[in-house]
Backbone bond lengths (Angstrom), bond angles and torsions (degrees), N, CA, C in turn:
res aa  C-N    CA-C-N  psi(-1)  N-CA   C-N-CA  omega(-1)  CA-C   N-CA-C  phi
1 X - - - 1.470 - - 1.530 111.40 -
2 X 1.489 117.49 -28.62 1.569 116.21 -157.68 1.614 93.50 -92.19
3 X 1.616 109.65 -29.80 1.417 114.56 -177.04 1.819 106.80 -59.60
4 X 0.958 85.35 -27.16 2.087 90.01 -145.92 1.971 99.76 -90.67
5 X 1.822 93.06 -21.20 1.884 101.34 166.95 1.536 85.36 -69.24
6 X 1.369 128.17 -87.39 1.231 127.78 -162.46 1.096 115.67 -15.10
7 X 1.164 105.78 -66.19 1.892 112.93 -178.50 1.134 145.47 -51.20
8 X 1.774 98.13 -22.63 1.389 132.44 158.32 1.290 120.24 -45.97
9 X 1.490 100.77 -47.54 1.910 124.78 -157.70 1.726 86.77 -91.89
10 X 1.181 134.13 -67.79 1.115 130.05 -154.56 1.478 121.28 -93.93
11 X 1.069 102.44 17.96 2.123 109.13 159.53 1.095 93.41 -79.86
12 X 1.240 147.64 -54.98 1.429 143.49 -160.60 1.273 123.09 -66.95
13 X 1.310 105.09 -28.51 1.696 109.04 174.05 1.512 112.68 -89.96
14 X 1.533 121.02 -10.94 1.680 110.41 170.05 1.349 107.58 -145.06
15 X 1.546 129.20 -49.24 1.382 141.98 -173.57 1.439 106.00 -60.24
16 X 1.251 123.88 -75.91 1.620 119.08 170.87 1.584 112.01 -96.22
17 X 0.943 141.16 33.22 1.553 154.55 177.40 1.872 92.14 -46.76
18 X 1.173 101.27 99.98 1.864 117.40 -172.11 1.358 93.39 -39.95
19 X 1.504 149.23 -73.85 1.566 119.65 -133.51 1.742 98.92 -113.78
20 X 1.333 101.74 3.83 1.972 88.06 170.70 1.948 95.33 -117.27
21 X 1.150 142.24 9.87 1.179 138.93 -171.49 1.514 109.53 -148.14
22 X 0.922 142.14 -57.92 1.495 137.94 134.25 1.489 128.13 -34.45
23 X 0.997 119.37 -35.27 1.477 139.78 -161.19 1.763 112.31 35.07
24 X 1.388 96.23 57.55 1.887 113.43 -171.91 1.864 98.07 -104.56
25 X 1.295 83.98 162.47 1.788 91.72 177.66 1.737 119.60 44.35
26 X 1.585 95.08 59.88 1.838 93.96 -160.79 1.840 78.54 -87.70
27 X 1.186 126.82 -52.45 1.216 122.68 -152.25 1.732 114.11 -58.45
28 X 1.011 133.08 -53.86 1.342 129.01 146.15 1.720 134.01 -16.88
29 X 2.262 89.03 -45.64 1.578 86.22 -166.45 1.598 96.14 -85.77
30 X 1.392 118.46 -14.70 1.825 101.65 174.54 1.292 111.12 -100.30
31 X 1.226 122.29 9.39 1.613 119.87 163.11 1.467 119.89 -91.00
32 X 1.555 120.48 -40.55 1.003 115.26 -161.10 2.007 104.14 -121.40
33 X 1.621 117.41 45.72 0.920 121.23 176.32 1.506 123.12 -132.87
34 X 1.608 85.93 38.00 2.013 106.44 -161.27 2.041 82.85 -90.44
35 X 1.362 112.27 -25.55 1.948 98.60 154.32 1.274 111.68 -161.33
36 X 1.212 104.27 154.54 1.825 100.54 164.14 1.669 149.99 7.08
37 X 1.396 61.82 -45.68 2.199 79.52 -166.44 1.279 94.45 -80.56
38 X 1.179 128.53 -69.45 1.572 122.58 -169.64 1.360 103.05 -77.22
39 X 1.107 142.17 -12.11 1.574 126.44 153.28 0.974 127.07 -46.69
40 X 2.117 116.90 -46.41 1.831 111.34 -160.48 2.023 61.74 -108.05
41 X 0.902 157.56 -62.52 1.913 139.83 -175.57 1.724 99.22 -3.16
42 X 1.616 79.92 -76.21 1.993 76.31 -171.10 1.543 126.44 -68.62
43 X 1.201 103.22 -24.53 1.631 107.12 154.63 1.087 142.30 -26.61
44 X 1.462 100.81 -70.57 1.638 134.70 147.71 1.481 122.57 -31.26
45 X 1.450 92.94 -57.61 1.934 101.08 174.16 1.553 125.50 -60.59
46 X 1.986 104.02 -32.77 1.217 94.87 -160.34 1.619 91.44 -93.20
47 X 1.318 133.42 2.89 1.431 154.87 -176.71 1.234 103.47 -65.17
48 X 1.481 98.23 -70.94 1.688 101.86 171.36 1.371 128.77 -40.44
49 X 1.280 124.21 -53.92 1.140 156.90 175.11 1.843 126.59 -52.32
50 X 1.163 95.58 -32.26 1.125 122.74 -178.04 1.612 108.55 -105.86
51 X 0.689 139.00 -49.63 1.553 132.93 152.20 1.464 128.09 -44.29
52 X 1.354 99.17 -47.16 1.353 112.45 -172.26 1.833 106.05 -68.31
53 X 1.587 85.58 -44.28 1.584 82.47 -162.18 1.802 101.54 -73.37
54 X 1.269 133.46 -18.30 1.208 137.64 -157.25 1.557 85.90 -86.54
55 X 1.261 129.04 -51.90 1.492 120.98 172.56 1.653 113.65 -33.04
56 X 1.210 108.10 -62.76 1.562 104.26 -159.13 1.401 107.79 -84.35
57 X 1.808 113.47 -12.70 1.593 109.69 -176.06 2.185 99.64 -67.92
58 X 1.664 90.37 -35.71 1.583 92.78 -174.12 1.981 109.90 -66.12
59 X 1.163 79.50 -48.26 2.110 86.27 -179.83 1.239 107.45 -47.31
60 X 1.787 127.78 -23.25 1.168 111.82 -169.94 1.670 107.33 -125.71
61 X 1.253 99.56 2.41 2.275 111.27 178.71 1.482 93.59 -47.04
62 X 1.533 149.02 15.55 1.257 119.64 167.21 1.415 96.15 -125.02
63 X 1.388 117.35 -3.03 1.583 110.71 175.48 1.372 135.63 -105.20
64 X 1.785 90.94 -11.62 1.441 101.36 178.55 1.522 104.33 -98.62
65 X 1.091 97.42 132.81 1.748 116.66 169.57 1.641 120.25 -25.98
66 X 1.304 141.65 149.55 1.444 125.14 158.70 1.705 111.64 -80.70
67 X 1.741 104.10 -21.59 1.652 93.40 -170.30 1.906 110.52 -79.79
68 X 1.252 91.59 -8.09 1.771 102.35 174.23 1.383 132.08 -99.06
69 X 1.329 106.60 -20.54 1.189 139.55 -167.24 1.724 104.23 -31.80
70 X 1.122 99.80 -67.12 1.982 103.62 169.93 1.573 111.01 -28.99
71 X 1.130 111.38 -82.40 1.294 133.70 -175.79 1.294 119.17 -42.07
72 X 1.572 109.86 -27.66 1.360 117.21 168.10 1.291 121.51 -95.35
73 X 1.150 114.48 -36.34 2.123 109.63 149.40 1.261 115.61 -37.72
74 X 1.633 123.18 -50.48 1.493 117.07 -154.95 1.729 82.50 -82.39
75 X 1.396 122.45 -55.54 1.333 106.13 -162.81 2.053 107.51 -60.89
76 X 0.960 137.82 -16.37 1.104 148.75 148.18 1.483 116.76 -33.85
77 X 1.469 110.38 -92.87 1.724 123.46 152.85 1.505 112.28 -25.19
78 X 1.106 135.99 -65.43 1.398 142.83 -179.34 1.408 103.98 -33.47
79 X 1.543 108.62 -58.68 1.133 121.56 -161.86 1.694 107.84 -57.17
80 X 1.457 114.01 -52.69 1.474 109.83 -174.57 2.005 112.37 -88.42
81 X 1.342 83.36 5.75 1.980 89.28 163.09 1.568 95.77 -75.26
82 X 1.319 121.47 -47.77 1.616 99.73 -153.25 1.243 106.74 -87.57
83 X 1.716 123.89 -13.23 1.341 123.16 165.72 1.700 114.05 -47.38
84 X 1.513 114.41 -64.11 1.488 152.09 -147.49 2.039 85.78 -69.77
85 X 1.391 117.29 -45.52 1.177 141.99 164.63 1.724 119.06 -31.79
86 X 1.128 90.00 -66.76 1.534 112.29 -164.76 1.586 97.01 -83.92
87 X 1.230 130.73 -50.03 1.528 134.08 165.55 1.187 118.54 -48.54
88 X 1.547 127.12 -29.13 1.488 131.94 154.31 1.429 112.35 -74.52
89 X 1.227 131.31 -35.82 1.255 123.21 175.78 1.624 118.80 -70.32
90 X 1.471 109.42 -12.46 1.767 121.96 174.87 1.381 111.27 -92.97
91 X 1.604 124.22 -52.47 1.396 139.96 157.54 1.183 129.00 -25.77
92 X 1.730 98.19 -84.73 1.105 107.41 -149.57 1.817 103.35 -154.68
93 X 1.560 74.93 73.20 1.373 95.02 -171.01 1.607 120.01 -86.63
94 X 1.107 114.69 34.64 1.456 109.47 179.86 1.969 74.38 -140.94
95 X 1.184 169.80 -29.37 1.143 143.77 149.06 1.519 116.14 -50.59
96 X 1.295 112.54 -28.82 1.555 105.78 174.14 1.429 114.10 -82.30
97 X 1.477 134.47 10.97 1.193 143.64 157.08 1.148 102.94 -92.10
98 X 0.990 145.13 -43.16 1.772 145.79 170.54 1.312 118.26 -47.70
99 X 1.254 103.57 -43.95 1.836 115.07 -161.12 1.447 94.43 -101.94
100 X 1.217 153.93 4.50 1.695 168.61 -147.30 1.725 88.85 -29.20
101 X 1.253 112.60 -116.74 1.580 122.74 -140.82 1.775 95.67 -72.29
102 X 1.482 112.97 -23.70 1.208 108.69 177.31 1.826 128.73 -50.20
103 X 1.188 98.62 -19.45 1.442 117.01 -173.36 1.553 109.19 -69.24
104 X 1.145 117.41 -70.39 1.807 128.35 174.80 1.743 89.29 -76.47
105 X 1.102 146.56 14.32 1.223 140.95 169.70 2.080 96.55 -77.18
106 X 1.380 113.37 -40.50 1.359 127.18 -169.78 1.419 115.97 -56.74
107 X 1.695 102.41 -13.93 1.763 111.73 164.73 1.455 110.76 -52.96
108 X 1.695 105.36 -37.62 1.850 96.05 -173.58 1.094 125.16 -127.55
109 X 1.491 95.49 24.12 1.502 113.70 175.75 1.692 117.54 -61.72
110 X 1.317 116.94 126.11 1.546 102.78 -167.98 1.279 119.62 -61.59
111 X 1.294 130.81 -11.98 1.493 151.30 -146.64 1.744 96.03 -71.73
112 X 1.549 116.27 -70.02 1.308 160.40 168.51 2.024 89.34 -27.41
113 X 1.233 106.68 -91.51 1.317 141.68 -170.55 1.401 91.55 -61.03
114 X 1.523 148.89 -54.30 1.279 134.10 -172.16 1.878 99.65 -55.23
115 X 1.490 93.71 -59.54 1.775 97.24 -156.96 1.579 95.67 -61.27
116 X 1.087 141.19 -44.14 1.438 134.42 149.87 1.142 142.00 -8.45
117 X 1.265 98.66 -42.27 1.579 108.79 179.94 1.550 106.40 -107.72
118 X 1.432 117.83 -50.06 1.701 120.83 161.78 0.837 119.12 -46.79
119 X 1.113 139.72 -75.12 1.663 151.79 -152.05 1.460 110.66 -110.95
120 X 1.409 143.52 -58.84 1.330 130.98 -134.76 2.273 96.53 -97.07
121 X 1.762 97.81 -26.37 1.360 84.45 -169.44 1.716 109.40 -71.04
122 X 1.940 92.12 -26.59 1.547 100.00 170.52 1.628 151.38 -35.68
123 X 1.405 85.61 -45.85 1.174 120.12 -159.85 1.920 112.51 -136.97
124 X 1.388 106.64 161.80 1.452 113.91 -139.87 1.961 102.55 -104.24
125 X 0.919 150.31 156.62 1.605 151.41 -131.70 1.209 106.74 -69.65
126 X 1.895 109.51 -44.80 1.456 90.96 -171.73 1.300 131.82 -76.57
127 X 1.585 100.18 -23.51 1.726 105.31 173.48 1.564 116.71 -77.99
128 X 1.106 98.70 0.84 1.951 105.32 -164.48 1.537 103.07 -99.39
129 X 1.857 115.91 -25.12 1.484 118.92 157.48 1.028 111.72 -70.40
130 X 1.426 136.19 -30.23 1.343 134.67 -161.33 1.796 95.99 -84.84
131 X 1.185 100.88 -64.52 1.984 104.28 163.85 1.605 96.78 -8.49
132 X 1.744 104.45 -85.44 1.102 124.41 -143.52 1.871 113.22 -61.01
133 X 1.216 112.09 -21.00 1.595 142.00 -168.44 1.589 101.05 -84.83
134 X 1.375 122.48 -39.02 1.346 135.67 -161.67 1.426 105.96 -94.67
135 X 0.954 115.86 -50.81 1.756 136.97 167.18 1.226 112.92 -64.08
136 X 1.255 126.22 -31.94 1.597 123.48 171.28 1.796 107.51 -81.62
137 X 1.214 101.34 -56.33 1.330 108.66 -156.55 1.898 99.79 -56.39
138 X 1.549 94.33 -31.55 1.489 95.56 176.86 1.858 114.36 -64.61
139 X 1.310 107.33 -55.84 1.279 123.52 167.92 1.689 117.25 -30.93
140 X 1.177 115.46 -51.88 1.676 133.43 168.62 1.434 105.38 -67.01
141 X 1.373 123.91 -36.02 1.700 102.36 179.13 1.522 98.19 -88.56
142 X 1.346 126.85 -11.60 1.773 110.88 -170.83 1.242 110.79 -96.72
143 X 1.684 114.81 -0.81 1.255 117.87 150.59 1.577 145.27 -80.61
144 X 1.717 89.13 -22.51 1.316 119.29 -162.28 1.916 87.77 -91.36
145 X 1.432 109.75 -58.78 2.056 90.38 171.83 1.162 123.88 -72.31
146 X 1.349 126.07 20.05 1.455 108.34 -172.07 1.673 71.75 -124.40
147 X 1.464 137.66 -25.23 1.482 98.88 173.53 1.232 117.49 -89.22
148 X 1.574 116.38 -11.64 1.481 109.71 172.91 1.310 111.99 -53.70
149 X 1.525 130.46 -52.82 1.200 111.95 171.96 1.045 142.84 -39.70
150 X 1.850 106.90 -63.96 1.487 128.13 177.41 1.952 101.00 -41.89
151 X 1.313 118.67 -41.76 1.245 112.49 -164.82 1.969 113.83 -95.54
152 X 0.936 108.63 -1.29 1.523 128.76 174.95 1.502 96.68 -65.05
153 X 1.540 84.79 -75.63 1.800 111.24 -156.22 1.543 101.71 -80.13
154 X 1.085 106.03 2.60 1.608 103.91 -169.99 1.551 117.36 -114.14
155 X 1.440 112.05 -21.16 1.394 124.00 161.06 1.349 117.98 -136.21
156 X 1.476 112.24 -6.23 1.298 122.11 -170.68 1.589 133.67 43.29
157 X 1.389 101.92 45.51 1.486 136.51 -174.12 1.349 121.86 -156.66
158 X 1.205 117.05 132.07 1.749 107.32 162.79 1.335 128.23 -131.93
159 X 1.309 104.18 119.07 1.816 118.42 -157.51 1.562 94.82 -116.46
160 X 1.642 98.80 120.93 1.471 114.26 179.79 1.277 122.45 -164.40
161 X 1.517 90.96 -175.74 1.719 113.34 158.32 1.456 125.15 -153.17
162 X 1.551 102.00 106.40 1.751 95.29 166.24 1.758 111.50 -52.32
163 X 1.019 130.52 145.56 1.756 145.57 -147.89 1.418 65.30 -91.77
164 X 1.505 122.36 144.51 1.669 150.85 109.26 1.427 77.39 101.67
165 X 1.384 139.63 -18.07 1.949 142.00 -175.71 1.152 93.33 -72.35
166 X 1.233 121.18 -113.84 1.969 144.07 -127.14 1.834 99.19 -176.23
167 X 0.918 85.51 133.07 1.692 110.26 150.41 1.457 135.04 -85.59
168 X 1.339 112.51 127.82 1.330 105.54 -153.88 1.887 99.48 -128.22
169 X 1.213 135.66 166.71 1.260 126.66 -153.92 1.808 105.05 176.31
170 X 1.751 88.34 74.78 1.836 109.86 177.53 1.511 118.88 -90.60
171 X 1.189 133.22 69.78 1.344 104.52 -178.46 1.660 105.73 -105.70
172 X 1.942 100.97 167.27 1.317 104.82 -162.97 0.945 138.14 29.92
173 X 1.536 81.25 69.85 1.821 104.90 -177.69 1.677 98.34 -62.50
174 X 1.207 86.36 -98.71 1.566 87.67 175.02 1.604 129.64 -25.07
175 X 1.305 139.05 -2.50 1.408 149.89 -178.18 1.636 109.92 101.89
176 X 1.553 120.56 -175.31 0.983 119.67 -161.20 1.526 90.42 -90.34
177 X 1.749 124.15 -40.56 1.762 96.15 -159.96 1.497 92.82 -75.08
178 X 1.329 146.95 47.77 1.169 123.71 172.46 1.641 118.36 -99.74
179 X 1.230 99.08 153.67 1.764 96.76 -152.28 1.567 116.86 -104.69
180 X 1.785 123.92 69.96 1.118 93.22 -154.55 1.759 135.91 -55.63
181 X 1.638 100.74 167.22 1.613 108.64 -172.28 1.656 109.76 -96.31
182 X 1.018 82.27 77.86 1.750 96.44 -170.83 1.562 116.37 -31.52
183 X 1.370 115.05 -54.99 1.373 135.87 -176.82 1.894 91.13 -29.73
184 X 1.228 97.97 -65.64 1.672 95.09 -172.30 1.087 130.79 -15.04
185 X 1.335 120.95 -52.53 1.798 154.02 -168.42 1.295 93.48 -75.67
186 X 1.448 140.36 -38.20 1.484 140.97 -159.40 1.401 96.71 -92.75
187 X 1.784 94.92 170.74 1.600 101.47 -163.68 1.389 97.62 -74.55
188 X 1.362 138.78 -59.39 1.248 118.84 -175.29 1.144 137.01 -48.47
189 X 1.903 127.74 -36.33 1.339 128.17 133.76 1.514 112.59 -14.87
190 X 1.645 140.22 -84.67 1.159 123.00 -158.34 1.657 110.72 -61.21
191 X 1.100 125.53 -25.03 1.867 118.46 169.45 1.439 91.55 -63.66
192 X 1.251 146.83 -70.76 1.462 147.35 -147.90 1.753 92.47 -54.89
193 X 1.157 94.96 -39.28 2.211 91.94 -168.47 0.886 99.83 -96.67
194 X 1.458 132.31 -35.56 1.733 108.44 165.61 1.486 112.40 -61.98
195 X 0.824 126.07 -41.72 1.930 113.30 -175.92 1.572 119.70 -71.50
196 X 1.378 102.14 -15.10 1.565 105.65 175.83 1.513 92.92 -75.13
197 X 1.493 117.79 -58.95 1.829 113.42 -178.87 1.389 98.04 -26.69
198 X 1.427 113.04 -69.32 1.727 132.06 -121.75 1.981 80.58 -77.20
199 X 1.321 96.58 -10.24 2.260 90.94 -170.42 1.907 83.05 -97.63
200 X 1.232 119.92 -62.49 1.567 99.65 -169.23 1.836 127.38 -55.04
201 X 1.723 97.31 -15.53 1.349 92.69 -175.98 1.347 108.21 -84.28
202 X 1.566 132.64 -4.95 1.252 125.94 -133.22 1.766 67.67 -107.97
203 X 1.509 121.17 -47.28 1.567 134.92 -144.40 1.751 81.29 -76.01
204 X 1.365 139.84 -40.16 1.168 135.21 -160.52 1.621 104.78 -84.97
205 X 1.119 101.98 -20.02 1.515 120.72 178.37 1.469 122.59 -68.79
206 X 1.448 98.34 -34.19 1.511 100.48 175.85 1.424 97.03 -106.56
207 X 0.557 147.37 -5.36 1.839 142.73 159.33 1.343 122.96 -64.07
């Protein structure tokens, strides 16, 4: 039993880790990983969201229909987008200007809607939080290194705030003659650094 909780929690952080092993929620992770803050921000959001909603999809897998079943995830999901929404708009309201349409974007994010339909209608609350906990938390660090980079090498500073954490305030890391590599920050930069991830995880993968 203690093995099979474990196992629950920790596919998500390397074995199915959504955007280098799944390759789910790409659009988010190359939009919103130009720095830190809105990397582990949306992390956080789709965390919430994803837990929450996997709770109540499982509390209710014997009441909801199979021919509706979709429709009742998204209206489910929907539901804790506009919570997760409105708590950024009270919070931490200058990251919810950063992260804009991406936020209610998390209605159709496959991430939400995959574990929904795989795992949470399957299976019963406690393993379906643990799902949802493992899959996020993974989701938040594969956002959080792929913007550390992009934002290192890309301005060579990092000006922030982890949400409800600390504020943090690095500049010239690397020293003053350092030149940032702008490209990084741009959209084609995040394909170039996601595929370098998506090549070391694959090479660490078979090792």
């Amino acid at each position: 039993m203690a093995k099979t909780i474990v196992q629950e929690f920790t596919k998500g952080l390397w074995k199915e880790i959504p955007p280098f092993r799944l390759v789910l929620g790409l659009c988010p992770t190359l939009a919103l990983t130009k720095s830190v803050e809105n990397g582990v921000g949306m992390g956080f959001a789709l965390t919430f969201v994803l837990v929450c909603s996997n709770i109540l999809i499982a509390a209710l897998r014997k009441v909801i229909p199979p021919k509706v079943r979709i429709a009742c995830f998204i209206i489910i999901v929907a539901t804790f987008v506009i919570i997760v929404e409105l708590m950024m708009q009270a919070y931490t309201y200058s990251l919810y200007e950063k992260m804009g349409i991406f936020i209610p974007l998390i209605v159709v994010n496959c991430i939400p809607l995959g574990r929904a339909e795989a795992f949470a209608y399957k299976n019963g609350i406690i393993r379906s939080i643990l799902d949802g906990l493992g899959m996020g938390i993974g989701y938040t660090l594969s956002l959080g290194s792929l913007a550390l980079i992009r934002e290192t090498i890309g301005t060579g500073s990092l000006v922030g705030a982890i949400p409800f954490l600390f504020s943090y305030n690095f500049t010239n890391i690397f020293g003053e003659a350092y030149q940032p590599f702008s490209f990084m920050v741009e959209a084609p930069g995040a394909f170039v650094c996601l595929g370098l991830m998506l090549c070391v995880m694959n090479m660490l993968g078979k090792k």
